[in-house]
C-alpha positions as CSV (number, residue, x, y, z in Angstrom):
1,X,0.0,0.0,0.0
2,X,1.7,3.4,-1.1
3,X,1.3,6.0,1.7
4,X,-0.2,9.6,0.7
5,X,-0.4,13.0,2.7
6,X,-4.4,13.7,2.9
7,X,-5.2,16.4,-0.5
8,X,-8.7,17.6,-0.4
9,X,-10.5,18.7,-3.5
10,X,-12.6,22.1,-3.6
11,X,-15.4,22.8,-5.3
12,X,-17.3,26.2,-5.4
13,X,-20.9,26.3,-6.4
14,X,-22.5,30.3,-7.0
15,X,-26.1,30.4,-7.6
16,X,-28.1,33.5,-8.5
17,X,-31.5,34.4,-6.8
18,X,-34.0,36.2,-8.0
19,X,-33.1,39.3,-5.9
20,X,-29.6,39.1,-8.2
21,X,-27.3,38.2,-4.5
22,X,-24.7,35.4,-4.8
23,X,-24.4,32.5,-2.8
24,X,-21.3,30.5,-2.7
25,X,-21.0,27.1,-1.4
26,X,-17.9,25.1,-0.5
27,X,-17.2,21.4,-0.4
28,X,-14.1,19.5,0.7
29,X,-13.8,15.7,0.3
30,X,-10.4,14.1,1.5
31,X,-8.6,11.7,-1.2
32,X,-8.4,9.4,1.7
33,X,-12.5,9.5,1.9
34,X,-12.7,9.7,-1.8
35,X,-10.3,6.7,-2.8
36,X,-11.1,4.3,0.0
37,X,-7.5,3.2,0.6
38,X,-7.3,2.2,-3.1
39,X,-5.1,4.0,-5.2
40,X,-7.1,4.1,-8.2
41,X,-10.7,5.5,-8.9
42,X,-12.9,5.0,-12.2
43,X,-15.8,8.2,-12.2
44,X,-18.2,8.0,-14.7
45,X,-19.3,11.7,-16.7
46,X,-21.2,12.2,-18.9
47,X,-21.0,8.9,-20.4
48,X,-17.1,8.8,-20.4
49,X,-14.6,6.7,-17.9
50,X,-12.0,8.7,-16.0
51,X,-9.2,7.0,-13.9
52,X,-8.3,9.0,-11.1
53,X,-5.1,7.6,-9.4
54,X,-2.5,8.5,-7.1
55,X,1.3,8.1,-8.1
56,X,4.1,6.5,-5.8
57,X,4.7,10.2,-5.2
58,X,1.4,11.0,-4.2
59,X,0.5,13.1,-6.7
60,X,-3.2,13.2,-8.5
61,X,-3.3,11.7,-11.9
62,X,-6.8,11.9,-13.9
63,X,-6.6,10.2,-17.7
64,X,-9.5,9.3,-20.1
């Protein structure tokens, strides 16, 4: 098992109201959550296969 400091994706989210004010929403998820001790992840969009893995240096690799 290759050992990996914990990254943490972020994702911001804005929506508009009718009023015209911004919200802005933050989520974290932890690599360790999101890979489940594996150290590769297939995600499915829009109809297309991703592999999402981490290297022996833990860096984040996605590919199609």
């Amino acid at each position: 098992m290759i050992k990996y400091k914990s990254l943490s994706f972020r994702l911001a989210i804005k929506m508009s109201t009718q009023s015209s004010t911004v919200i802005s929403a933050e989520q974290f998820v932890s690599t360790e959550k999101l890979m489940q001790g594996k150290n590769e992840l297939v995600i499915l969009h829009s109809d297309q296969r991703y592999l999402l893995r981490i290297t022996r240096n833990g860096k984040l690799i996605l590919t199609k």
